[in-house]
C-alpha positions in Angstrom: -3.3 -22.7 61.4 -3.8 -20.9 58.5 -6.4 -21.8 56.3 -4.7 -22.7 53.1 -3.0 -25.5 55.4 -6.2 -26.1 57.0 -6.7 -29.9 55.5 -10.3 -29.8 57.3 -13.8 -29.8 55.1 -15.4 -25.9 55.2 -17.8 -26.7 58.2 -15.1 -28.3 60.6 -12.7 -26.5 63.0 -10.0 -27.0 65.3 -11.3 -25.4 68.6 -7.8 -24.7 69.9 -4.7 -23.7 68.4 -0.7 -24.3 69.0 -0.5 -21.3 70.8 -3.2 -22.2 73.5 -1.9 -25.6 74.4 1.3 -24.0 74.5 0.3 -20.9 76.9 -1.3 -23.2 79.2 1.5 -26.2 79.5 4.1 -23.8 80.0 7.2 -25.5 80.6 5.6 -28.9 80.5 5.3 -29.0 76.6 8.6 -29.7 76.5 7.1 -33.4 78.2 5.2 -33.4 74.8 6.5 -35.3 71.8 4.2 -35.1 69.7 1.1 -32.2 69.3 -1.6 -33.2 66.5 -4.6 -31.6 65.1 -6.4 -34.5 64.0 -8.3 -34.5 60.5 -9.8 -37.9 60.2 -13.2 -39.1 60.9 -15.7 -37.8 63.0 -14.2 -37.9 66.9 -17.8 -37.6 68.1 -17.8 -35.6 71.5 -14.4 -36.3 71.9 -12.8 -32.6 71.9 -9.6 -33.0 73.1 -7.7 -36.2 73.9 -3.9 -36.5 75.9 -1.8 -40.0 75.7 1.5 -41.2 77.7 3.6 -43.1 75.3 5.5 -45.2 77.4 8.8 -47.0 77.0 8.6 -50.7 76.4 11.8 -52.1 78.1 10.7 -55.6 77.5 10.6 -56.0 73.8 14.9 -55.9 73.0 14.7 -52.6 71.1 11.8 -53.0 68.6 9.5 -51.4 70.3 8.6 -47.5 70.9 11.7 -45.4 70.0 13.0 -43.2 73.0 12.2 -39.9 70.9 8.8 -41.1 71.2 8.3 -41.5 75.1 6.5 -38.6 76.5 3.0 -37.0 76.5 1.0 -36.8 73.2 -1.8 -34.1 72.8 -4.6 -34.3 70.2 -6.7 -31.4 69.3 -10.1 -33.2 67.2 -12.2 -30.6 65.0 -15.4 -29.8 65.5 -18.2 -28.0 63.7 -17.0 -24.7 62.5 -20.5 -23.2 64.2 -19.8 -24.5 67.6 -15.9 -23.4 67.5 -16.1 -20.5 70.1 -18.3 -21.7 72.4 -16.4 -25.3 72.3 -12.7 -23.1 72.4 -14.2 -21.0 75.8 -15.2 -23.8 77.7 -11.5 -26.1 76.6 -9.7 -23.1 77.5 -11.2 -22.4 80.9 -11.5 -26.2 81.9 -9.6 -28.7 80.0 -6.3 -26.7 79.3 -6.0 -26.5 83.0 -7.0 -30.4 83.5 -4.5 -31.3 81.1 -1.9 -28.9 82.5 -2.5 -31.3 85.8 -2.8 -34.5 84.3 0.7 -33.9 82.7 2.3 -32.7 86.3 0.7 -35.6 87.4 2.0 -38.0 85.4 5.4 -36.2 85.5 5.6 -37.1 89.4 3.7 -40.4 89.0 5.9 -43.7 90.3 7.7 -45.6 87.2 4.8 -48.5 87.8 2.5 -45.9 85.8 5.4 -44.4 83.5 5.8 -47.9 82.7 2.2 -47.8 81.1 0.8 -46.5 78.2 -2.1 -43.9 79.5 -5.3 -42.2 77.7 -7.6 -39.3 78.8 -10.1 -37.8 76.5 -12.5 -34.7 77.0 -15.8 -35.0 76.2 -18.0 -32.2 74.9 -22.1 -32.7 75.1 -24.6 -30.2 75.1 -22.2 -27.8 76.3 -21.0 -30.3 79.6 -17.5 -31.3 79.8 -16.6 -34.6 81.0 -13.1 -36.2 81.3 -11.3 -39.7 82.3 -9.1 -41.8 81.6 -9.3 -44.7 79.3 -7.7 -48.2 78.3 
């Protein structure tokens, strides 16, 4: 993103761009509706963070519009000096854990289509953790 655009303070930085979630998702990021690189508040150790948006069939129409339903992907910024390191290890592990969470929840039964989802990576002291979460 270029960094007129940026919208993040000086010593933040998005560890990933467009163009790596896309390389890695392939054909599945057509699956995702929405991609964001998040500016808010501190996200903590929370690096990189994927949601299913499920349909809500049981609220007569004012609920989540179909456009909507699909996977979600959330890049959160981090400190600019930790930006490469953080970028290496997302690339070799959590691109690829996402790619499969996706597949997975492409193939899953409509029991967990039918629920909204959550999985968040997790970046401390240089160990990456992932799971789902409610």
């Amino acid at each position: 993103m270029s960094a007129r655009n940026r919208r993040l303070p000086r010593h933040r930085a998005w560890p990933l761009t467009a163009t790596d979630v896309n390389e890695c998702l392939g054909s599945f990021m057509s699956h995702v509706t929405d991609l964001q690189f998040l500016t808010g508040h501190d996200s903590g150790t929370i690096v990189l963070g994927a949601a299913w948006v499920a349909p809500d069939p049981h609220n007569y129409g004012h609920g989540v519009h179909p456009d909507a339903v699909g996977f979600r992907v959330d890049v959160h910024p981090v400190d600019a000096a930790d930006r490469a390191a953080t970028r290496a290890v997302l690339r070799a592990h959590a691109l690829p854990q996402l790619h499969a969470w996706i597949a997975q929840g492409i193939a899953a039964d409509g029991t967990w289509q039918l629920t909204p989802h959550q999985h968040y990576w997790r970046l401390t002291d240089g160990h990456l953790t992932h799971r789902d979460e409610a």
